[in-house]
Residue, then its C-alpha position, 0 to 999 in steps of 0.5 A: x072249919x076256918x081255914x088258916x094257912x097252917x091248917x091241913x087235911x089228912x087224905x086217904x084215897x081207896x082203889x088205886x084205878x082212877x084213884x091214881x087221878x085223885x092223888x095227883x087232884x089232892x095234891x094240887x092243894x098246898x094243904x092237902x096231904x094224902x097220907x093214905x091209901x088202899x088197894x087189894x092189888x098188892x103190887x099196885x099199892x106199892x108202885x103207886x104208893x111210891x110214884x106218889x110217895x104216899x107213907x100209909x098202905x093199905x090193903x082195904x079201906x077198913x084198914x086205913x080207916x083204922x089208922x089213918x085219923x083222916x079228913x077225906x076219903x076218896x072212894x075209886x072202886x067199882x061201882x058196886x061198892x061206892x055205897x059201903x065204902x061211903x057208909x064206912x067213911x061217913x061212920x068213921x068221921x069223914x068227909x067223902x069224894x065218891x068217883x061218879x057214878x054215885x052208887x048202883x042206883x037212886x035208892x043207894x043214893x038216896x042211903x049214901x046222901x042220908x047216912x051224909x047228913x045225919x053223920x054232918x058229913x059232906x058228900x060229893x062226887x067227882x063230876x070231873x067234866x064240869x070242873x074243865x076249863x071251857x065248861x066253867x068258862x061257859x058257866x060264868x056265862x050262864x051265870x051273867x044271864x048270856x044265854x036267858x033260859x034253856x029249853x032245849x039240849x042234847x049231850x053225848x059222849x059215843x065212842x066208836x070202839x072202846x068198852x072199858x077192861x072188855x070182859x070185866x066189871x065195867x061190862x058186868x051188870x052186878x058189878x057197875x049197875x050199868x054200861x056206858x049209860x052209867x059210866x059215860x053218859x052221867x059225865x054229859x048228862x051232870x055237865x049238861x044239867x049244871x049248865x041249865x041249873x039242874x031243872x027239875x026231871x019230870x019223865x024219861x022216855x029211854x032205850x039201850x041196845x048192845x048189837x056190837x059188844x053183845x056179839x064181841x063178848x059171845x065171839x070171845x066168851x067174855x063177860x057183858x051184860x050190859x048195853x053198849x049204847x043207850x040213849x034218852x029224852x029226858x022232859x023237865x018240870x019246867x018244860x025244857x027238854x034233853x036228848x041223852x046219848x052214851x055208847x062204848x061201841x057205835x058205827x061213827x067216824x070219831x075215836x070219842x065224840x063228846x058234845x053237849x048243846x044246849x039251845x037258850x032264848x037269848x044265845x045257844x053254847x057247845x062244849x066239844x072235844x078236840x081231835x077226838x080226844x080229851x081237851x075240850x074247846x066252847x062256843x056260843x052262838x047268838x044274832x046281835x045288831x041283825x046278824x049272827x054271832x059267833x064267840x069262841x071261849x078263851x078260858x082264863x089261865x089257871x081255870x079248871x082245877x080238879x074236884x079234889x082241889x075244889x072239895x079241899x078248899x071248900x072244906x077248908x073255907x068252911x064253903x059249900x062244895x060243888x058237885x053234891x050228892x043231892x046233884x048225883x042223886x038227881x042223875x042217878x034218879x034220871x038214870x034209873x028212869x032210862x033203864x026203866x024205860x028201856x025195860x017197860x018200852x015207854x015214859x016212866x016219871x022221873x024218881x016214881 
């Protein structure tokens, strides 16, 4: 597709959760409409519909598909049904923005990624932490060679006290694949990757535990089979290495610590959050003429613009997109790996 300036897209957006964020992200571009949505909840698909003042309601995406002759699809459901969904929207002829994680595990990816590609589809997944202003700041940076080549890292989100819908599908194995692994450490683990120019994982020595939710949940009979913490160190083929941490209830000072290091032979970078919340301030450290140098990233004005902004443009620029499911399959592979290696108790090879 070329774009001209007449040209629209036709979007649908499926969960009415985080698809709330989507709708606001897709119409952010002046020729995107989202013209559909679909939800289960009946009372949540009116407010939204009318908050965002959205004309097709739907109870499922099976329904919107049907009349909605749509470019894009958004899928924001829980995480066991991202696969079927994406399936369904790749065989009625769209395009699709799959919320992260990409699916259950690397051999869903894997389907989902396939079913893509013979359908001449696209498929990306809303990595949204990448799309922060700091972090593309820090990315042009990589991108000018400032930092040579990375061969260490370390990349964390920990929250103190914070397990999503306690008791629901997040804490429910059969239902997100996994606990703050899965929902907050692939945000860290992508933007960390993406940064270093998603190396090539060979191994992945990992552990998860769950001393705190486990005991909350028995207290209080609520679902939770999942870890609330785990963490990773992940060794590449080209040798670099990075340490992996992601928790929903740890023993810390912060509400939520986010960080990402990543260490190059020329100069080093953070990415952090503020104030324990979520605006992001980036770094870069390095020694110039004898001393050491520090430099605070003052991202240009108008940077950070959400995925949906960035897939609506790609698309209609006829433009690779970024964040591609060969990149979500990539963590969901890592992934896996941790999960199989906290199980075994040692070194498991990345995707074997």
């Amino acid at each position: 597709m070329h774009s001209t300036s007449t040209q629209r897209l036709r979007i649908g957006v499926v969960g009415l959760g985080i698809g709330r964020k989507h709708i606001e992200g897709w119409q952010m571009h002046p020729q995107a409409d989202v013209v559909a949505i679909a939800d289960p909840d009946t009372s949540r698909l009116a407010q939204v519909g009318d908050e965002f003042a959205v004309p097709g309601r739907y109870d499922s995406l099976e329904a919107m598909l049907a009349a909605g002759q749509l470019d894009v699809v958004s899928i924001c459901t829980p995480n066991k049904y991202h696969k079927s969904l994406t399936l369904a929207a790749l065989a009625a002829g769209c395009h699709v923005l799959c919320e992260k994680p990409m699916a259950m595990n690397a051999a869903e990816g894997r389907e989902m990624l396939a079913a893509a590609q013979r359908a001449g589809k696209r498929l990306m997944i809303n990595f949204s932490y990448r799309f922060s202003a700091q972090s593309r700041a820090l990315k042009a940076q990589v991108d000018a060679g400032v930092f040579g080549d990375f061969y260490n890292g370390r990349t964390v989100w920990h929250r103190r006290r914070g397990m999503p819908g306690f008791g629901g599908w997040f804490g429910t194995k059969a239902l997100s694949g996994g606990g703050p692994l899965i929902d907050l450490g692939v945000h860290r683990l992508d933007l960390a990757l993406w940064l270093m120019g998603y190396p090539k994982p060979a191994w992945v020595l990992g552990n998860t535990y769950n001393p705190i939710a486990g005991e909350l949940a028995r207290q209080s009979g609520k679902t939770f089979d999942v870890e609330d913490l785990a963490s990773a160190f992940i060794r590449f083929e080209n040798g670099a290495t990075l340490s992996l941490e992601a928790s929903w209830a740890a023993n810390i000072k912060e509400a939520d610590l986010m960080e990402t290091r990543l260490l190059g032979t020329k100069a080093g970078l953070l990415q952090h959050n503020l104030d324990e919340g979520y605006t992001f301030d980036a770094h870069i450290f390095t020694e110039q003429h004898g001393s050491a140098l520090d430099i605070h990233v003052h991202p240009s004005a108008g940077e950070g613009l959400p995925a949906m902004y960035e897939m609506a443009a790609a698309i209609l620029a006829d433009q690779p997109h970024p964040a591609p499911g060969e990149e979500g399959l990539i963590v969901m592979e890592i992934l896996d790996a941790v999960y199989e290696s906290a199980r075994m108790g040692g070194p498991v090879r990345v995707g074997g």
